[in-house]
C-alpha positions as CSV (number, residue, x, y, z in Angstrom):
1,X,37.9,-5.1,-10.1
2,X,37.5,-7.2,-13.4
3,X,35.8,-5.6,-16.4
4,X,34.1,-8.1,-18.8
5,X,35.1,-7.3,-22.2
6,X,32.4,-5.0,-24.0
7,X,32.0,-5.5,-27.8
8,X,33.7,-3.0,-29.4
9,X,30.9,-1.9,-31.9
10,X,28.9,1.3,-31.5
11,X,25.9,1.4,-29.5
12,X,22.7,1.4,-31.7
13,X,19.8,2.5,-30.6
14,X,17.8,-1.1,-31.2
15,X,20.5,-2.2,-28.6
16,X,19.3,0.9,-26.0
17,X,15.8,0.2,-26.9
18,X,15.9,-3.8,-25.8
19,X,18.0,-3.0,-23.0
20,X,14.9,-0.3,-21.6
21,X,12.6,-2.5,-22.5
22,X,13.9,-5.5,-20.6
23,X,14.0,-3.1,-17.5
24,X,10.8,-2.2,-18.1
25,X,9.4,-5.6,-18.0
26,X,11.4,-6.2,-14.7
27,X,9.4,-3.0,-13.5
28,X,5.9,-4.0,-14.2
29,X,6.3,-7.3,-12.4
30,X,7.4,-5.1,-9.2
31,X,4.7,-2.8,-9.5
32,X,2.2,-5.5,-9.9
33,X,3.6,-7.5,-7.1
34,X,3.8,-4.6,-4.7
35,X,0.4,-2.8,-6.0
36,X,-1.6,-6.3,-4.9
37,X,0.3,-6.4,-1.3
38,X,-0.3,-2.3,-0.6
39,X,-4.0,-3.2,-1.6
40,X,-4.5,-5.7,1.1
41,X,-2.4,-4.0,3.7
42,X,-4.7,-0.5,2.9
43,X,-8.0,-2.7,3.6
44,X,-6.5,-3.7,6.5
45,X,-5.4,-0.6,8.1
46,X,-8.9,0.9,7.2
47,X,-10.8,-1.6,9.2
48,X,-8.4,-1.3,11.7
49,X,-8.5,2.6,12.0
50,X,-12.9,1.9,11.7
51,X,-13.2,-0.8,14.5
52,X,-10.6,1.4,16.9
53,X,-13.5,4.4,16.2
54,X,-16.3,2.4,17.0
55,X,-15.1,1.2,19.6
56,X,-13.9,4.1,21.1
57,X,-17.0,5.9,20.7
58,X,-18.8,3.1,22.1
59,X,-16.7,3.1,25.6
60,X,-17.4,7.0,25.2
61,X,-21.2,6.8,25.2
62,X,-21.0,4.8,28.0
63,X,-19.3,6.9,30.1
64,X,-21.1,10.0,29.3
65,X,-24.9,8.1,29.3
66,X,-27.2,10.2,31.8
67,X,-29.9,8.6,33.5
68,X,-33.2,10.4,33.0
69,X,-35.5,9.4,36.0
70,X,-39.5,10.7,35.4
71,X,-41.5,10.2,38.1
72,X,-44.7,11.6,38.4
73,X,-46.7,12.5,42.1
């Protein structure tokens, strides 16, 4: 395993503070990214999960329709 040679100079909290903010960068753009996917797979799954409903209960009215017959004498 090679090391790569670390300056040897303390660690200063400017140099803590770039690193965390670099990171955080890197973080937004993955949040942003993965935010505007989950969005459209959400829509999706909710018109999914509504059509499967309607259609269901529409197969299920069918099967349970009585026919009412009036006839008068």
């Amino acid at each position: 395993m090679s090391a790569q040679a670390a300056p040897r100079r303390p660690i200063t909290r400017d140099d803590l503070e770039l690193k965390m903010r670099a990171i955080q960068g890197e973080v937004d753009d993955t949040k942003e990214s993965a935010q505007s996917t989950l969005l459209a797979v959400g829509a999706v799954a909710v018109v999914a999960v509504v059509a499967i409903a309607f259609l269901a209960g529409r197969r299920k009215g069918k099967k349970r329709t009585t026919i009412v017959e009036v006839r008068r004498i």
